[in-house]
C-alpha positions in Angstrom: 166.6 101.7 -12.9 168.0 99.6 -15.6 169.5 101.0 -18.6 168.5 97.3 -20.3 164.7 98.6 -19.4 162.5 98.2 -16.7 160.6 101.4 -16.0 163.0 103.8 -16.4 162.9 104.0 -20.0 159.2 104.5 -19.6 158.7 106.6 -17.3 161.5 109.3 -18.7 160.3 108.9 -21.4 156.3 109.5 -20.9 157.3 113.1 -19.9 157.8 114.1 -23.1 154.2 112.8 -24.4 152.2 114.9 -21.5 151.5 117.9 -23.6 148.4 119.1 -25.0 149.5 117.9 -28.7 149.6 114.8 -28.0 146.0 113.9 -28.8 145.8 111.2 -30.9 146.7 108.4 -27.5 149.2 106.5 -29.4 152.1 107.7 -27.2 155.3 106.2 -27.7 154.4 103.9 -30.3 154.6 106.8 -32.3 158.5 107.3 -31.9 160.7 105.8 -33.7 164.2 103.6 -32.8 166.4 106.6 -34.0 164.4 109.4 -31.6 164.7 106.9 -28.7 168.3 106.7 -29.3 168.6 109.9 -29.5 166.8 111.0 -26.2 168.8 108.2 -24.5 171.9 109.0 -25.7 171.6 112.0 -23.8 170.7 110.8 -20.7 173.8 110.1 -18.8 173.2 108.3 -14.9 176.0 110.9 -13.2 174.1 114.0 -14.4 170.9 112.4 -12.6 172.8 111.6 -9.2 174.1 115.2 -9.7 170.9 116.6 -10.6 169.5 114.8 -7.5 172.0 116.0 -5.1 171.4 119.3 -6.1 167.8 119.3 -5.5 167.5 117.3 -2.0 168.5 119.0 1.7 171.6 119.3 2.6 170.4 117.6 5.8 170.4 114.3 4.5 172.3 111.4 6.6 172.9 109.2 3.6 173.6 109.6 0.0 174.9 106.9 -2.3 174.9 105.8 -6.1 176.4 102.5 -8.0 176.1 101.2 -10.9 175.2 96.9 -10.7 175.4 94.1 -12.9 174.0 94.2 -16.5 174.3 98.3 -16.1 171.5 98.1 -13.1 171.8 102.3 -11.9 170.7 102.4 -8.4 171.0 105.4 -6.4 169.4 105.6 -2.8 169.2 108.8 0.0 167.9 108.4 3.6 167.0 111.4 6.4 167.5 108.9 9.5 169.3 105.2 9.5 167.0 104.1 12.5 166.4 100.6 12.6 162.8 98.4 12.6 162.1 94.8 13.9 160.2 94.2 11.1 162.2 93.8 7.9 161.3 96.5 5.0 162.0 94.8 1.2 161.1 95.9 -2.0 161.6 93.4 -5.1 162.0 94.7 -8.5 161.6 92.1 -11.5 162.1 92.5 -15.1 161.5 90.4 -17.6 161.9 90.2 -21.1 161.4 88.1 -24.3 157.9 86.9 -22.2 155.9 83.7 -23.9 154.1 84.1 -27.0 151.3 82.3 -26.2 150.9 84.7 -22.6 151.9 88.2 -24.9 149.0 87.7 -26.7 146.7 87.8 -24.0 148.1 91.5 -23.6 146.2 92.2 -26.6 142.6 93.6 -27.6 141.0 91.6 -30.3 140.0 93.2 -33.4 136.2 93.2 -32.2 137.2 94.4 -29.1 139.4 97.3 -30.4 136.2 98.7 -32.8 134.8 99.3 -29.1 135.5 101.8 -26.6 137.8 100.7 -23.7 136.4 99.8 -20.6 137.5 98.5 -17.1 136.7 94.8 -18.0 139.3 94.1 -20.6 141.7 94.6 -17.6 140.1 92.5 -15.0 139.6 89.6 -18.5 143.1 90.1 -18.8 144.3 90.1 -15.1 142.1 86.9 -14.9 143.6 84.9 -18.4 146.9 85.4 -17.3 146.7 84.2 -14.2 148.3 87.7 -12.7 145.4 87.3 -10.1 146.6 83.9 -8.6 149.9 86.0 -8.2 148.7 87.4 -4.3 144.7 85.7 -4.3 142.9 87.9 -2.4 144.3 91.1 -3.0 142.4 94.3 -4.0 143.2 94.7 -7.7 143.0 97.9 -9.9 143.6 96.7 -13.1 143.9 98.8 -16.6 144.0 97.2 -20.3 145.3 99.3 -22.8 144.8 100.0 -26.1 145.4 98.2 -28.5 147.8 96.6 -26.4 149.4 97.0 -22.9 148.2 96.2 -19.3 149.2 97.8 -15.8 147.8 96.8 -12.5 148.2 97.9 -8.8 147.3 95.6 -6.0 147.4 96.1 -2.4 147.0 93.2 0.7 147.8 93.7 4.2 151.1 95.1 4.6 152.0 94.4 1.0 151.8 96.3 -2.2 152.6 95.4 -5.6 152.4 96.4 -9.5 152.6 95.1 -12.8 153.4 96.7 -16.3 153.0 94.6 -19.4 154.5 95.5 -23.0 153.9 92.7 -25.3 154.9 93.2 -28.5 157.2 90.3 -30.0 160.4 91.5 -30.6 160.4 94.0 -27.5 158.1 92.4 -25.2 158.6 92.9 -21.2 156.7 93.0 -17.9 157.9 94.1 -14.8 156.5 93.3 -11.2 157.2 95.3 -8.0 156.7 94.3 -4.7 157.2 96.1 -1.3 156.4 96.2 2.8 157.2 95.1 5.6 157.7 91.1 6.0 160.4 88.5 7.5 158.8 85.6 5.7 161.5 85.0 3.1 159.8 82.1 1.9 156.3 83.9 1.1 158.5 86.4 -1.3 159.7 83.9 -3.2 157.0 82.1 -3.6 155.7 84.7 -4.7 158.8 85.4 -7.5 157.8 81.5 -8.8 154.4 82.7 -9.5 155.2 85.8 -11.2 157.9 83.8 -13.5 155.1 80.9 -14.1 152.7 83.5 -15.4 154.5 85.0 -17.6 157.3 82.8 -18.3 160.4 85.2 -19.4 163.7 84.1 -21.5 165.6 86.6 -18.7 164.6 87.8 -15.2 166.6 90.3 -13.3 165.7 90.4 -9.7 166.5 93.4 -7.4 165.8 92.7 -3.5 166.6 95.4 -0.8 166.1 94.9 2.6 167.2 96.2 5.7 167.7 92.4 7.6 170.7 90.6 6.9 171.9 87.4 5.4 172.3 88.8 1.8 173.7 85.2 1.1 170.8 83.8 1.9 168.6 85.9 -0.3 170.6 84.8 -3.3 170.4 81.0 -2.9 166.5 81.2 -1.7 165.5 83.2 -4.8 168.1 81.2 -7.1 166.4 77.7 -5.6 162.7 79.0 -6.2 163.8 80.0 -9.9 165.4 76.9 -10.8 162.3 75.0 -9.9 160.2 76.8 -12.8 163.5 76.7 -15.6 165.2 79.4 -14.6 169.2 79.5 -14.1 171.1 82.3 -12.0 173.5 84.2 -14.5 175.0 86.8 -12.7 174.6 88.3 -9.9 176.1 91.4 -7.4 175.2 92.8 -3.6 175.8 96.5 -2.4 174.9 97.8 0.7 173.6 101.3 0.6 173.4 103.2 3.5 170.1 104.0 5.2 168.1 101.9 3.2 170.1 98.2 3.9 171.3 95.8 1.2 170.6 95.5 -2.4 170.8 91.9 -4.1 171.0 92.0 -7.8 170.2 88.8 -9.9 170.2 87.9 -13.7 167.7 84.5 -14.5 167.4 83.2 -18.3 166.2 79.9 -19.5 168.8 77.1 -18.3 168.6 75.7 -21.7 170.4 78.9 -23.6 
């Protein structure tokens, strides 16, 4: 979870728009900068390890918490550290300030909005992004939201992935998770270059854990298949966190900043 954004902002923070009063679908739109502060201000990342610790068996082999580059909180627990032949990886990308010219196809038109949402506006907008070249041939659910937004699940083999779009300027972001088991390290990042050519982000952060080795190699792979599509490495950090492998943390933005 990033403190910067990423999901955990939203998904603390759609908790507190799951009542009954909240009828009228704008959600957090709603809020304004100085209640967000305020609710985040009062969120602190030790009172959630503790909170956590509290609430999982004591029978747990592995328990662990950092805090990464650019203020990326991780904290991981594991019941058993046996091992697998097959390597395990999950890749978390954030990206922010996203291009104009893709944002806008996060958006319902003004004909469109006048008409009750339905699942075609986010197949229309999972195909004019491009977000279904991505992994072709996966089995898609897509969602378009209203009057803006989109959020898609997609599912292949052994892989899964998702996608959550906010794309108003100013604030705009998408993140893209992706997680099984593979050893192909160039398939994964061939698959990062396609997710940063669709929607073309001023900064990326990429978080990789796996339970291989050659942590090294992770960073210059994914820093080579970046730099091909504009992107330049910033910073970047490795942890290893027991029972679940090592963690790779990368910061991208536009090599001409």
């Amino acid at each position: 979870m990033a403190v910067s954004g990423f999901e955990g902002f939203e998904k603390r923070l759609e908790l507190r728009f799951t009542s009954t009063t909240n009828t009228d679908s704008f959600g957090l739109r709603l809020i304004s900068i100085s209640e967000l502060e305020s609710i985040l201000d009062r969120v602190h990342f030790d009172d959630e390890v503790r909170f956590l610790n509290e609430c999982l068996p004591s029978s747990l082999c592995h328990r662990k918490s950092c805090v990464m580059a650019s203020k990326w909180h991780v904290y991981s627990a594991s019941s058993n550290s046996e091992s697998s032949n097959n390597m395990l990886f999950t890749m978390e990308v954030c990206m922010t300030h996203l291009d104009r010219v893709v944002a806008e196809k996060f958006f319902r038109n003004p004909v469109e909005v006048a008409q009750p949402i339905n699942e075609l506006y986010g197949q229309e907008m999972t195909r004019s992004t491009g977000i279904g070249k991505i992994n072709p041939g996966w089995l898609v659910c897509d969602y378009g939201f209203d009057p803006c937004g989109y959020s898609m699940n997609g599912l292949g083999e052994s892989l899964y992935s998702t996608v959550h779009v906010t794309p108003e300027e100013g604030h705009s972001y998408a993140s893209f998770e992706c997680a099984g088991w593979t050893d192909e390290m160039d398939g994964i990042c061939e698959t990062l270059m396609r997710v940063a050519c669709v929607f073309r982000p001023g900064s990326m952060s990429v978080s990789v854990v796996h339970n291989g080795g050659g942590g090294g190699s992770w960073r210059g792979n994914v820093s080579d298949a970046l730099v091909t599509v504009g992107l330049g490495r910033r910073e970047w950090e490795t942890e290893m966190m027991p029972g679940i492998g090592t963690i790779n943390f990368m910061v991208f933005e536009e090599r001409w900043q």
